[in-house]
N, C-alpha and C positions, 0 to 999 in steps of 0.2 A: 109853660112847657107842655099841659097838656091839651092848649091847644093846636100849638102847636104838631105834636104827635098825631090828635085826631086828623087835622089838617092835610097831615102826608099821608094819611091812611085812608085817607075817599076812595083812593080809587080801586085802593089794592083787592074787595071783590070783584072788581071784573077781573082785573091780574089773576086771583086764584079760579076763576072758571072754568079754565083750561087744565086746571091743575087736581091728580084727585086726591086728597087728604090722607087716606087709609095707607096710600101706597108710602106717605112722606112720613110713617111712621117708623123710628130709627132703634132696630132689632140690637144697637147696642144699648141700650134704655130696658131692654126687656127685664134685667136681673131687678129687682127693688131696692137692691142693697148697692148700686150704682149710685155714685155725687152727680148730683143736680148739675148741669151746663148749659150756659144761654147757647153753646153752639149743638151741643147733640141733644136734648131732652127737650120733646115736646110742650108748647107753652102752657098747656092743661095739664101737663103733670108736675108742673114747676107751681102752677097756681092753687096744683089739690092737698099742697101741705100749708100750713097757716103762716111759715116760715118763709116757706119760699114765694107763698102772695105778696107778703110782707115787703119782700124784696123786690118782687115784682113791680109794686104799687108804690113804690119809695125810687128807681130808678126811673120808670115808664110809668107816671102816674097815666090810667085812663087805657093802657094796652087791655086786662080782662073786663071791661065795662064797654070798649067800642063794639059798634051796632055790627062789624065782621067778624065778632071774637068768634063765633061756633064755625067762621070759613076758614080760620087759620089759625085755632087753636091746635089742633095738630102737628103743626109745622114746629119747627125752630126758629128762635129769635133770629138764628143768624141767614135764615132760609127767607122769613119776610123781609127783612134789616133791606134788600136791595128793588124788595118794592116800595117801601114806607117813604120813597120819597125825599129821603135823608133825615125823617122823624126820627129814627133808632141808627144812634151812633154808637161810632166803634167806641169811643170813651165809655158811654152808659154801659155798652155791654160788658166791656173791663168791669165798669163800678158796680154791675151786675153778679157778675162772675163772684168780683172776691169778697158779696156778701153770700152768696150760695153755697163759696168757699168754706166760711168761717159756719157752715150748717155742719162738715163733716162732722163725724165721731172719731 
């Protein structure tokens, strides 16, 4: 699986060169006390709790280790999901989701 992942993910920094990161930061993410979402929160803030790496590295093994992570760590899973080449599916991000889910309080 993850090489496949890597695989779909070649190309996606040229795909983000065009694109600039700081803008595709998502102001509803701002609050801290906001649930985790593969579709609205940043893949760097999903990765900077142990919980949510956890999750991270158990659906997309190999998403914060690839050699693009610092060009589209900003983004949302669901914002690369249609450059990755068909790497990141809609299942994982489901399977995603309802362990990020099971984070609430």
């Amino acid at each position: 699986m993850m090489k496949t992942f890597t695989a779909g993910l070649v190309g996606l920094s040229i795909s983000l060169g065009a694109m600039a990161a700081p803008a595709l930061a998502q102001d509803a993410h701002a609050g801290h006390a906001a649930a985790l979402s593969a579709e609205n929160t940043p893949i760097s803030d999903i990765a900077a709790t142990a919980e949510g790496k956890a999750a991270l590295d158990k659906n997309l093994p190999g998403v914060t280790t690839h050699e693009a992570y610092d060009q589209f760590k900003g983004m949302t899973l669901k914002q690369v999901q249609p450059m990755s080449q068909g790497a990141i599916t809609d299942d994982q991000l489901k399977a995603l989701q309802a362990d990020l889910d099971k984070l609430k309080k």
